[in-house]
LUMBA-990724 format. One line per 8 residues: for each residue x, y, z of C-alpha. Coordinates in nm, 4 decimals. Layout:
residues N
X:Y:Z  ...
This chain:
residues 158
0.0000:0.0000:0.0000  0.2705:0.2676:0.1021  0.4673:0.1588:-0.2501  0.0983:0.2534:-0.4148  0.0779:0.5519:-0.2623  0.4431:0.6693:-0.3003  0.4189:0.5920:-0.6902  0.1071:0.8184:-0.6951
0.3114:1.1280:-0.5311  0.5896:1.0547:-0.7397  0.3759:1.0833:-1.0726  0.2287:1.3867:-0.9390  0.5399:1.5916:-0.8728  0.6514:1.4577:-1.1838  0.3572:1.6035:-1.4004  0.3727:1.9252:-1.1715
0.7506:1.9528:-1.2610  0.6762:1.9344:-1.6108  0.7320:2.2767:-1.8169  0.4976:2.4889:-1.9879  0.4884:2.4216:-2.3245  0.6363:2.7375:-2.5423  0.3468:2.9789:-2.6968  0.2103:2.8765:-2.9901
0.1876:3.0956:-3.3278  -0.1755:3.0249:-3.3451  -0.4663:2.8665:-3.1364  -0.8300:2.7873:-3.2420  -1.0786:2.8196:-2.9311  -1.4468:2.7872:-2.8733  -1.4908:2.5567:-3.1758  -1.6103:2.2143:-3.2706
-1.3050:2.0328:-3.3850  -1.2824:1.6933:-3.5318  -0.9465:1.5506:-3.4588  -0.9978:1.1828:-3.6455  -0.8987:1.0357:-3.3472  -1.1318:0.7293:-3.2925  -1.0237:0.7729:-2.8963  -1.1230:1.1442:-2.8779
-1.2492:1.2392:-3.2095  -1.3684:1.6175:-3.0454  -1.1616:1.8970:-2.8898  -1.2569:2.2538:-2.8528  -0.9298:2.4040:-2.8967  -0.5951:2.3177:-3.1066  -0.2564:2.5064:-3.0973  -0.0451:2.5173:-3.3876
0.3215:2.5877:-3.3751  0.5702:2.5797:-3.6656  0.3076:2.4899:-3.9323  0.2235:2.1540:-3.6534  -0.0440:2.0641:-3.4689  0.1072:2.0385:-3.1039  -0.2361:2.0312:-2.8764  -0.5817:1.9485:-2.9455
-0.7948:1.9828:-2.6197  -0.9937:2.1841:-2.4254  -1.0030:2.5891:-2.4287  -0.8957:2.5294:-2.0262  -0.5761:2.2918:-2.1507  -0.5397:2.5350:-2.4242  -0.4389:2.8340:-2.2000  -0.0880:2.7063:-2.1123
-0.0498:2.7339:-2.5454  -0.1190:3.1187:-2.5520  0.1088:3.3779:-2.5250  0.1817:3.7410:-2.6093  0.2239:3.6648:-2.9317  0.0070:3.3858:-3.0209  -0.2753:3.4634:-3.2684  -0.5949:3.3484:-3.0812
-0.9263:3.2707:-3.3225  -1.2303:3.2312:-3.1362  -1.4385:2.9807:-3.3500  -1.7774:3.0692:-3.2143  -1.8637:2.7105:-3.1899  -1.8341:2.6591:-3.5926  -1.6492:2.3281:-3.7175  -1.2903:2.2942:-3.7746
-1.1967:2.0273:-3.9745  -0.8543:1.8441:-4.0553  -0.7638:1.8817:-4.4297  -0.5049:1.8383:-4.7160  -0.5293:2.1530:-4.9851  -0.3710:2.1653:-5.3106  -0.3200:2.4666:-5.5485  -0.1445:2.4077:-5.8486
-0.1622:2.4556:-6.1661  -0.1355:2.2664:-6.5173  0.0432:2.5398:-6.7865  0.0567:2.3060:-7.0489  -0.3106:2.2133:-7.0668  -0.3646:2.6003:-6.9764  -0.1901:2.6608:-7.3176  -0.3661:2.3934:-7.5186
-0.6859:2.5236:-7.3971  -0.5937:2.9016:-7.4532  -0.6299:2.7644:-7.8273  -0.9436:2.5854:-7.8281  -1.2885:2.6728:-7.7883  -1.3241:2.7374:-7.4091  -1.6683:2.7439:-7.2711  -1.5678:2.8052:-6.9224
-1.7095:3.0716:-6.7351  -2.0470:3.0153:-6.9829  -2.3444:2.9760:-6.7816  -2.6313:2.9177:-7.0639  -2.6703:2.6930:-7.3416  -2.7576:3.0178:-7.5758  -2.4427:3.1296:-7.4547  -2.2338:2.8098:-7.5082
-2.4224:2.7952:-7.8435  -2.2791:3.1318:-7.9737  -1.9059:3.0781:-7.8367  -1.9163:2.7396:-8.0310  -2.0589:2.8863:-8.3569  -1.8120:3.1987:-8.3590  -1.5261:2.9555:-8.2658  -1.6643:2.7006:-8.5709
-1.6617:2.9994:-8.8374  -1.3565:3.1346:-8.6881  -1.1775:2.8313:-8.7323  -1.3320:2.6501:-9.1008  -1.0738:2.4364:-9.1273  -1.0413:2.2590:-8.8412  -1.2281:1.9479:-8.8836  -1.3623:1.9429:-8.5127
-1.4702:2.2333:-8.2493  -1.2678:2.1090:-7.8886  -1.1641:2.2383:-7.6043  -1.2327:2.2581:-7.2229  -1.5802:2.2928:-7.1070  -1.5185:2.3410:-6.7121  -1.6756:2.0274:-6.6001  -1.9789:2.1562:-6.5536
-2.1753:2.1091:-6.8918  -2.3175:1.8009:-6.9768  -2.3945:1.6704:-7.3298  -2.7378:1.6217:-7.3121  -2.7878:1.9697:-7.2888  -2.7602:1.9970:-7.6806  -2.9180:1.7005:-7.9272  -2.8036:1.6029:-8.2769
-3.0277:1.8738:-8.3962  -2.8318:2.1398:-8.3143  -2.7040:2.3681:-8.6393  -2.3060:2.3040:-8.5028  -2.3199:1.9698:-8.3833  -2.1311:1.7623:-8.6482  -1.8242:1.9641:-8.5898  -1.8476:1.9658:-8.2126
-1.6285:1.6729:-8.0707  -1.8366:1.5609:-7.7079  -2.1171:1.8080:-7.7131  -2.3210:1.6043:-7.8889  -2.2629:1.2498:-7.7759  -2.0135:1.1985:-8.0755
């Protein structure tokens, strides 16, 4: 019993001998964080330092984490979420595209429809009308009766 005991005062001077941690650059309070931690997948807080997570807790454990210089963002209780962003870009298809018929930023069909015939009279000799449509355009938004369509590689089903 006295060994149990004496282990038990010997962790706790050990934990209240351990230092602070250093200030982090940035801590997120108030917030409903998912860590993806099946053990405790919520926190309220995280501390980042050095472009790493170091804490994920409580806004109570987060205190030790803030200093004079540590930028502190109150969530309000909105959702912060672990992630993996990419920005890049693709120059060569950029190119490619700059020379082909490109729909983006077209919203209507009437509008599409115009682009497509001014790029098809623009360009007689090309035996097909191509080039990026953005994703967001389906083909059976135009049919097979459409004025342009046997030029128009994809727009039509072709």
């Amino acid at each position: 019993m006295r060994r149990a005991i004496g282990a038990v005062l010997l962790a706790m001077l050990a934990l209240a001998a351990a230092p602070a941690p250093q200030p982090a650059d940035l801590v997120f309070t108030r917030g409903a964080v998912y860590t993806v931690d099946g053990a405790r997948s919520w926190a309220e807080a995280v501390a980042v330092a050095d472009g790493r997570i170091v804490f994920a807790g409580t806004d109570a454990d987060a205190k030790p984490w803030i200093g004079p210089k540590t930028k502190v963002l109150d969530l309000g209780g909105k959702m912060l979420l672990p992630a993996f962003h990419d920005a890049h870009v693709h120059p060569v298809s950029g190119g490619v595209e700059a020379l082909e018929c490109d729909l983006n930023g077209l919203s209507t069909q009437v509008a599409i429809l115009q682009k497509v015939k001014r790029y098809a009279a623009e360009h007689a000799a090309a035996p097909w009308v191509t080039g990026p449509m953005g994703g967001r355009y389906s083909p059976k938004a135009f049919t097979r009766n459409t004025a342009i369509c046997p030029r128009v590689l994809g727009l039509c089903g072709q």
